[in-house]
C-alpha positions in Angstrom: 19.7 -12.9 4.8 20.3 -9.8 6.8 18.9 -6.5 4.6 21.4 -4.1 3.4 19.6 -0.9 3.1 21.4 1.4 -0.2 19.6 4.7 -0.3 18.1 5.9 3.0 15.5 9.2 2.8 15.7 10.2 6.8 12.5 12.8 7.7 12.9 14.7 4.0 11.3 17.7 3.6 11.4 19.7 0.9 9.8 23.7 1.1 9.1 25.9 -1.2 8.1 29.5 0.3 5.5 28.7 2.0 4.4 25.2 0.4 5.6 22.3 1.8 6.2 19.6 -1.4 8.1 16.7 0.8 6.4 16.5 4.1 8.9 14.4 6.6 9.1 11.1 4.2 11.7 8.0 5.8 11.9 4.8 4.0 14.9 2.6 2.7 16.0 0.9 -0.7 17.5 -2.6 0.2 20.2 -3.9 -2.0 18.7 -7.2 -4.0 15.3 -5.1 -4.0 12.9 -3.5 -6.6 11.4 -0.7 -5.1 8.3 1.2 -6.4 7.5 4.9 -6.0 4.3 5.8 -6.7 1.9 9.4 -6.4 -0.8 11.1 -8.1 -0.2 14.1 -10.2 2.2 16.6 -7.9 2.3 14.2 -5.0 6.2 14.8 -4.7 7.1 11.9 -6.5 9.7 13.6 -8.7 10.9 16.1 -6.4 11.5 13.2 -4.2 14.2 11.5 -7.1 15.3 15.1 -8.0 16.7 15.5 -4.3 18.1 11.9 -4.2 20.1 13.0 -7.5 21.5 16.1 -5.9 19.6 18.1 -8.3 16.7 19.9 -6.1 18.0 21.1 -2.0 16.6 19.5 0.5 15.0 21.7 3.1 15.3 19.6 6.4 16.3 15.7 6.9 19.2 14.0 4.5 19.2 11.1 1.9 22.1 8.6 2.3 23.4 6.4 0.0 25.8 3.7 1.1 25.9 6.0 4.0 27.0 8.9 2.4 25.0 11.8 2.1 23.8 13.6 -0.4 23.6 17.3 1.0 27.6 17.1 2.7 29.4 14.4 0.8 27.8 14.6 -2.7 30.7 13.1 -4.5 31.0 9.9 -2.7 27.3 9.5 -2.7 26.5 10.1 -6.2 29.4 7.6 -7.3 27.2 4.4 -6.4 24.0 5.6 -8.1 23.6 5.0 -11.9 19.7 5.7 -13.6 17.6 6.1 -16.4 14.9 9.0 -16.9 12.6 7.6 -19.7 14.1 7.2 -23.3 17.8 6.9 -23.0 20.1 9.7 -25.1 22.1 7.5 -27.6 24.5 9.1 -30.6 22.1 6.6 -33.3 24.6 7.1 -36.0 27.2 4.9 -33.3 27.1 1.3 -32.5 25.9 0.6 -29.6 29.8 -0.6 -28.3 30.9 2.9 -29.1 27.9 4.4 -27.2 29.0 2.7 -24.1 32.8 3.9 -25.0 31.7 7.0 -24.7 30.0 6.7 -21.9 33.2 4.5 -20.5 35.4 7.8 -20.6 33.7 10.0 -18.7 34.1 7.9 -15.8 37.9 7.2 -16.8 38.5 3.5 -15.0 36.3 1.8 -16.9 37.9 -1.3 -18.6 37.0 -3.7 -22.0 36.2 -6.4 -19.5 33.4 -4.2 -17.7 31.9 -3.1 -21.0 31.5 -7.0 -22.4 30.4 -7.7 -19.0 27.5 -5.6 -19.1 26.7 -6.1 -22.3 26.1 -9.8 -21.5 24.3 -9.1 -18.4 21.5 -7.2 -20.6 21.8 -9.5 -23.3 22.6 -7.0 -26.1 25.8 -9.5 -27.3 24.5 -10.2 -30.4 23.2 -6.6 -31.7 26.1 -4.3 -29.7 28.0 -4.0 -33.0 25.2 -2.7 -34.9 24.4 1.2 -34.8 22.1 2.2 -32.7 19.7 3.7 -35.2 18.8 0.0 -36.1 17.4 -1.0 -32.7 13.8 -1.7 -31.4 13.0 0.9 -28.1 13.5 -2.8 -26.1 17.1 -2.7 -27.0 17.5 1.6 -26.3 16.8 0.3 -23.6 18.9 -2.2 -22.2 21.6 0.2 -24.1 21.1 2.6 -21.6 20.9 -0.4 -18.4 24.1 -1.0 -20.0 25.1 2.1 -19.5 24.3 3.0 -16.3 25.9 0.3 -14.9 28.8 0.4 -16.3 30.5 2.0 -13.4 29.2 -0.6 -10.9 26.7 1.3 -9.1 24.9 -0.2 -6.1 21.9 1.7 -6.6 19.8 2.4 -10.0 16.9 4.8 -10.2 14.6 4.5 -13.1 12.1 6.8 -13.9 9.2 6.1 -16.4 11.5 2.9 -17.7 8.8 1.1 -20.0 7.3 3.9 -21.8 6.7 3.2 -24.7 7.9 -0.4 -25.2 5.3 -3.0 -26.4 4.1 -5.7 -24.2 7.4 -8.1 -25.4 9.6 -5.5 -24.5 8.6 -4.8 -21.1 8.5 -8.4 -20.4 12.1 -8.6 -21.4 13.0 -5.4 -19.7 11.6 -6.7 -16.3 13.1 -10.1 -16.6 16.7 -8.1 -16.9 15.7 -5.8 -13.6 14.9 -8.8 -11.9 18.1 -10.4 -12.9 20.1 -7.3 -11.7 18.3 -7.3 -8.5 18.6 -11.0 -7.6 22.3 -11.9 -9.1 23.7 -8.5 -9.1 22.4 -7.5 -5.3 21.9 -4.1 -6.8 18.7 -1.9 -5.4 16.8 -0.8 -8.3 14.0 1.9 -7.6 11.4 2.3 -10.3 8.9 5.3 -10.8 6.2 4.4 -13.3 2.9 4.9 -13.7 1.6 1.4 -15.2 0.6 0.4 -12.0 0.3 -3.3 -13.6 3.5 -3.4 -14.2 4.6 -2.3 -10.9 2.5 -4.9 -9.4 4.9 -7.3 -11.5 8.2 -5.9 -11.3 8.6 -4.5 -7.4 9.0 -6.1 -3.9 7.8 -3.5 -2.5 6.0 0.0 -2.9 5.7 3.2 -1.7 2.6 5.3 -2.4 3.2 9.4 -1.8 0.3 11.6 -1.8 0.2 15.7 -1.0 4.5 15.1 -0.1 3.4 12.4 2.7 4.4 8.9 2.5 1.0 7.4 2.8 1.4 3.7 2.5 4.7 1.4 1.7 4.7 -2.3 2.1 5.6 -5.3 -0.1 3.4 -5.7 -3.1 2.1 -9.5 -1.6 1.0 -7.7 1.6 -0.6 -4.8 -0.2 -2.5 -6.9 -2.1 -3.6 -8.9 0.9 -4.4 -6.3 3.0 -8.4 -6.8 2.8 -9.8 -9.9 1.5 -12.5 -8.8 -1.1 -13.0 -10.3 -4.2 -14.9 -10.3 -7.6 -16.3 -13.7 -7.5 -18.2 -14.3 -11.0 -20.7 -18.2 -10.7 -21.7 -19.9 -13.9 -24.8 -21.2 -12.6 -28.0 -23.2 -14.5 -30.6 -21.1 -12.8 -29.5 -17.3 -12.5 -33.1 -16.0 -11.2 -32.8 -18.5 -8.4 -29.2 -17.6 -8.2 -29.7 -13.9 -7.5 -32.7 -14.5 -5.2 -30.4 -16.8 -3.4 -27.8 -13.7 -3.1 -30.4 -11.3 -2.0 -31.7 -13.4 1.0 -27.8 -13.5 2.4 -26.6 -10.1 1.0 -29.4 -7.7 1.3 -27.4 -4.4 0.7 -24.6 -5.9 -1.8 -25.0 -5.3 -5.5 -24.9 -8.4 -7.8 -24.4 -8.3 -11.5 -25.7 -10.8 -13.9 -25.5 -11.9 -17.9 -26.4 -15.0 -19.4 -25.5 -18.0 -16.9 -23.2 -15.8 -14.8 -23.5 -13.8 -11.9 -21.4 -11.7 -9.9 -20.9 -10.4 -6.5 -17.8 -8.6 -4.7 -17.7 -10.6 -1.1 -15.5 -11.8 1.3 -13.5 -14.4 0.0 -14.0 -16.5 3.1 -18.0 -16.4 2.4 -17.6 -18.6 -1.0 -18.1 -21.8 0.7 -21.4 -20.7 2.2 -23.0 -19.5 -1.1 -22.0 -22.9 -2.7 -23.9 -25.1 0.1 -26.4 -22.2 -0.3 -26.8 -22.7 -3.9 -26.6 -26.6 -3.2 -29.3 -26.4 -0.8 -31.8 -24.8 -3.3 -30.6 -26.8 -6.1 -28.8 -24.1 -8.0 -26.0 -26.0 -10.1 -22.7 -24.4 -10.5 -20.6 -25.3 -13.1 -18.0 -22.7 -12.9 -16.2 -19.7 -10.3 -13.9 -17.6 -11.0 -12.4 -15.3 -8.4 -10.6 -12.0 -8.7 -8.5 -10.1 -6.3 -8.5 -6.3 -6.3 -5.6 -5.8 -8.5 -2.6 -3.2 -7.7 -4.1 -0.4 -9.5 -7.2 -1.0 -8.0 -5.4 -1.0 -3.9 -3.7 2.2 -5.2 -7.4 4.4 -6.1 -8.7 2.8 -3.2 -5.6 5.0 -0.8 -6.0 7.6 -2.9 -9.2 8.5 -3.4 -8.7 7.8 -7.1 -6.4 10.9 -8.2 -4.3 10.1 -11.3 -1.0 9.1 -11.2 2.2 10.9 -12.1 
């Protein structure tokens, strides 16, 4: 399937004075995608999304949407892009029907048909009549989904779009994302900070540090890129076990309790310490392997600054 990129940042910069907050940044948003947008504390992140809404000037380079752009034809660019910035603003004394009403005027061609349609594509049909005051954060949620893509955008930017929701409900709310993405062929790009959740929800990421565009790749690929893993052995003998360990990895660190032991290796070495083990009779009656997780990938690039 050929890729259909939606919102295009071409060599952004963004300056102010004599700080330079964007630094040259280029990478695309494909339609059908989930793309993440990560950065430590005042890596640029939200100046970045600020510029793609039209709301911060954008020193040198231009941002395209559908091939429009946003510094000389705003209007036409801005009409595909629909978005959510944390908690969505509802009138809670309305249903959540009226609330999209509402919302359905200001754009002034939006029909009863659309409004039920996206209404059933977030799966708020059975609760839509009820006031908005009576739902769970989940539902504000998918309210304000609702909403912003009422007008049939081909790009939605979400920033910070689980805060706050319970395990359940971010479940549910990635399940609808996904949806969007894969049956709606909308591009959907997602700042957040739960890095776990990222790793979850997005295709691919981008990771922005100091205004530079340090890393972006799919999430597979990132989390592939080295091949070290946390690989815990149940073992009968966990003296021999970690004598065993020190005669192949002199400078590694192993960590033991009870009948386990652990060591951070190559994954390709695990069939060597098993004949190893086998060889000096060490029974193992358990492994368990972990990959460096998202979060992990992310403090490694970084140098472990927080996250904004």
């Amino acid at each position: 399937m050929q890729i259909k990129p939606i919102a295009q940042f071409k060599n952004v910069k963004k300056k102010i004075g004599k700080k330079m907050i964007i630094d040259d940044i280029s990478f695309d948003v494909n339609a059908g995608e989930i793309f993440g947008f990560l950065g430590p504390n005042g890596a640029g992140k939200t100046t970045a999304i600020r510029m793609l809404f039209g709301l911060v000037s954008i020193t040198e380079g231009e941002i395209l949407i559908n091939g429009f752009s946003i510094k000389n034809d705003y209007e036409k660019a801005i009409a595909s892009v629909g978005g959510i910035v944390e908690n969505p603003e509802m009138y809670r004394y309305l249903t959540g029907y009226k609330n999209l009403v509402h919302s359905a005027r200001m754009y002034g061609n939006i029909t009863k048909a659309r409004i039920d349609e996206v209404v059933a594509l977030v799966g708020l049909d059975q609760r839509i009549k009820d006031k908005v005051k009576t739902y769970s954060l989940g539902m504000c949620q998918r309210l304000g989904l609702a909403q912003a893509l009422l007008h049939k955008p081909t790009l939605i930017v979400l920033d910070e779009p689980t805060n706050g929701l319970d395990p359940a409900g971010i479940h549910e709310f990635r399940v609808h994302l996904r949806m969007l993405a894969e049956k709606e062929n909308i591009a959907i790009m997602v700042s957040s900070h739960q890095l776990s959740e990222m790793e979850l929800m997005c295709d691919r990421i981008g990771i922005i540090q100091n205004g530079k565009l340090i890393d972006i790749q799919t999430v597979n690929d990132f989390l592939a890129k080295d091949k070290a893993v946390r690989v815990t052995f149940t073992v009968d003998d966990v003296t021999k076990a970690k004598v065993s360990f020190n005669k192949m990895f002199k400078e590694q660190e192993t960590i033991d309790k009870e009948d386990k032991i652990s060591i951070t290796i190559d994954s390709n070495q695990i069939p060597d310490i098993i004949s190893a083990f086998e060889c000096e009779g060490i029974r193992i009656s358990g492994i368990d392997k972990q990959s460096k997780t998202l979060e992990e990938k992310f403090f490694d690039l970084t140098g472990g600054s927080g996250i904004a």
